[in-house]
Short mmCIF file of the C-alpha atoms (twelve columns), coordinates in Angstrom:
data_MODEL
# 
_entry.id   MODEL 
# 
loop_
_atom_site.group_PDB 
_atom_site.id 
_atom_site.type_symbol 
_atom_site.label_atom_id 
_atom_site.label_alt_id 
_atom_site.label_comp_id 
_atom_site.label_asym_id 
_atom_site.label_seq_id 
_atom_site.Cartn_x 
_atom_site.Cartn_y 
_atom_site.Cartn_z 
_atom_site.pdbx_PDB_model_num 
ATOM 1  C CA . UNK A 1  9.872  -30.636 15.125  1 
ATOM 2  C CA . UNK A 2  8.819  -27.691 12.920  1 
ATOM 3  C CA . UNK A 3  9.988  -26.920 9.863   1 
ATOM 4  C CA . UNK A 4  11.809 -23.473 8.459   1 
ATOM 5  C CA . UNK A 5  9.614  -21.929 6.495   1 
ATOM 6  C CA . UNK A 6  11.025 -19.212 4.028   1 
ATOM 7  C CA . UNK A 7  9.502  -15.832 4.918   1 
ATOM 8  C CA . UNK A 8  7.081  -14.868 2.775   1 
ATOM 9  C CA . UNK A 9  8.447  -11.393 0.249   1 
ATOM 10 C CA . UNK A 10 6.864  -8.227  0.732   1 
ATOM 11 C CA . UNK A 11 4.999  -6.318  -2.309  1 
ATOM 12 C CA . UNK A 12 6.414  -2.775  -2.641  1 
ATOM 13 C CA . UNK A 13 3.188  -0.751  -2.641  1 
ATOM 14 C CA . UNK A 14 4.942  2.019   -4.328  1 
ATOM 15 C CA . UNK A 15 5.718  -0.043  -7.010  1 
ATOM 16 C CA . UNK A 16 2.758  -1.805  -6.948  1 
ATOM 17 C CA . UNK A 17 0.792  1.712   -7.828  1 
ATOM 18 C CA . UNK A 18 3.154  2.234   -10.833 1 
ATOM 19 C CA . UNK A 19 3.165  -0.938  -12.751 1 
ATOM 20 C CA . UNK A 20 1.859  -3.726  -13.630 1 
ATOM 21 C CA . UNK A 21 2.788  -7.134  -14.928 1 
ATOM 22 C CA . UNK A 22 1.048  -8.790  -18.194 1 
ATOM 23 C CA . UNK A 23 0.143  -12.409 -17.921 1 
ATOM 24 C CA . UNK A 24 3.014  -13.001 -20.901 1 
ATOM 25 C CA . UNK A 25 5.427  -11.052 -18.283 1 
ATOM 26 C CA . UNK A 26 6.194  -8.014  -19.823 1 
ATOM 27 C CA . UNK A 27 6.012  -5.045  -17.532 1 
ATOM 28 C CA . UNK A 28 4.327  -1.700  -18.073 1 
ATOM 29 C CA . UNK A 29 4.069  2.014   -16.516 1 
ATOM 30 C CA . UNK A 30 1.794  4.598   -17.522 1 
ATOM 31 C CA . UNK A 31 3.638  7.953   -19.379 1 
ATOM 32 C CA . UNK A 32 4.475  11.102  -17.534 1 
ATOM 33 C CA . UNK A 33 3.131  14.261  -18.434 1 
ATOM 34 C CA . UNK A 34 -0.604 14.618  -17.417 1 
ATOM 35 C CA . UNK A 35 -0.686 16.148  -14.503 1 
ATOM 36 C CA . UNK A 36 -0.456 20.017  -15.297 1 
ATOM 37 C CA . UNK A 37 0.271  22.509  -17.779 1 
ATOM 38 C CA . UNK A 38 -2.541 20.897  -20.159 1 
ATOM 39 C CA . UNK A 39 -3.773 23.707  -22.086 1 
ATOM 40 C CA . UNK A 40 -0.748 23.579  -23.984 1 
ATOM 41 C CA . UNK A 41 -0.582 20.143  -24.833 1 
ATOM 42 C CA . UNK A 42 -2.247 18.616  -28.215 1 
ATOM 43 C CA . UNK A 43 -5.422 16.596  -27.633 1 
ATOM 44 C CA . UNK A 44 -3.111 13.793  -30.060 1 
ATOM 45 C CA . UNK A 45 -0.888 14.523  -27.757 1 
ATOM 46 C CA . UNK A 46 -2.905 13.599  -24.945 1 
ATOM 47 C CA . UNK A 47 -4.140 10.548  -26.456 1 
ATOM 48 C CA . UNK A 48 -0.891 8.995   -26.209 1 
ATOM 49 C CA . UNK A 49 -0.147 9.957   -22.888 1 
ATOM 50 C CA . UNK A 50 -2.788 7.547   -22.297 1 
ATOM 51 C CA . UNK A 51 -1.382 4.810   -23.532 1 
ATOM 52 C CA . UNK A 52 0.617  2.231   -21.172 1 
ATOM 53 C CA . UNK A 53 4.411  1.604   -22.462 1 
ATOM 54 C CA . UNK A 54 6.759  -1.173  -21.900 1 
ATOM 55 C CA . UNK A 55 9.769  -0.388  -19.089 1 
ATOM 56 C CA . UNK A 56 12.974 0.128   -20.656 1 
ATOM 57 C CA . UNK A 57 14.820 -3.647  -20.569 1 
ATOM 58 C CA . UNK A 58 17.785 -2.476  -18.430 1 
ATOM 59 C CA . UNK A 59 14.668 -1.416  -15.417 1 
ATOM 60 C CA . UNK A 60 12.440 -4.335  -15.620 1 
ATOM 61 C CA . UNK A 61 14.473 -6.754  -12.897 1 
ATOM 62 C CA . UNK A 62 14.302 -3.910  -10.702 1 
ATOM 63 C CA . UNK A 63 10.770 -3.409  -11.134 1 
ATOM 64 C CA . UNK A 64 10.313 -7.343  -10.810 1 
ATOM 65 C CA . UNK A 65 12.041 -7.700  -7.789  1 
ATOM 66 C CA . UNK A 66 9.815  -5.075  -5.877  1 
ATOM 67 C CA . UNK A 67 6.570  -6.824  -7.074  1 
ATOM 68 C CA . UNK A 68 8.066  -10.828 -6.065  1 
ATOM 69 C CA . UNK A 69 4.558  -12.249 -6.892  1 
ATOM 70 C CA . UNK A 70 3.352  -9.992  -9.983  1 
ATOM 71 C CA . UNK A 71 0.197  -8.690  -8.848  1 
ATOM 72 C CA . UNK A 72 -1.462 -5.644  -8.984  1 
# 
């Protein structure tokens, strides 16, 4: 007799690429905005493009349900 195992959930590697989840469970994303048309933008500017941000409330199930195990 062999028993039903539940099928193991599959990481979406889109999403995987995108965010990532803290070891307290909050999820971030990196800004938008550094990819062209830098010239015009303020090195202070830049410096907080840098910086990772939390994901709005209302997106974060979403975003946990496509990574089921929280890696990456």
């Amino acid at each position: 007799m062999t028993k039903n195992k539940k099928a193991k959930l599959k990481t979406h590697r889109g999403a995987a690429k995108r965010f990532k989840i803290t070891s307290t469970g909050k999820v971030l994303r990196w800004r938008s905005g550094k990819r062209h048309l830098l010239g015009t933008k303020k090195p202070r500017r830049m410096r907080n493009l840098l910086n990772k941000v939390e994901v709005n409330p209302a997106d974060a199930p979403n975003v946990r349900r496509a990574l089921p195990y929280g890696i990456e």
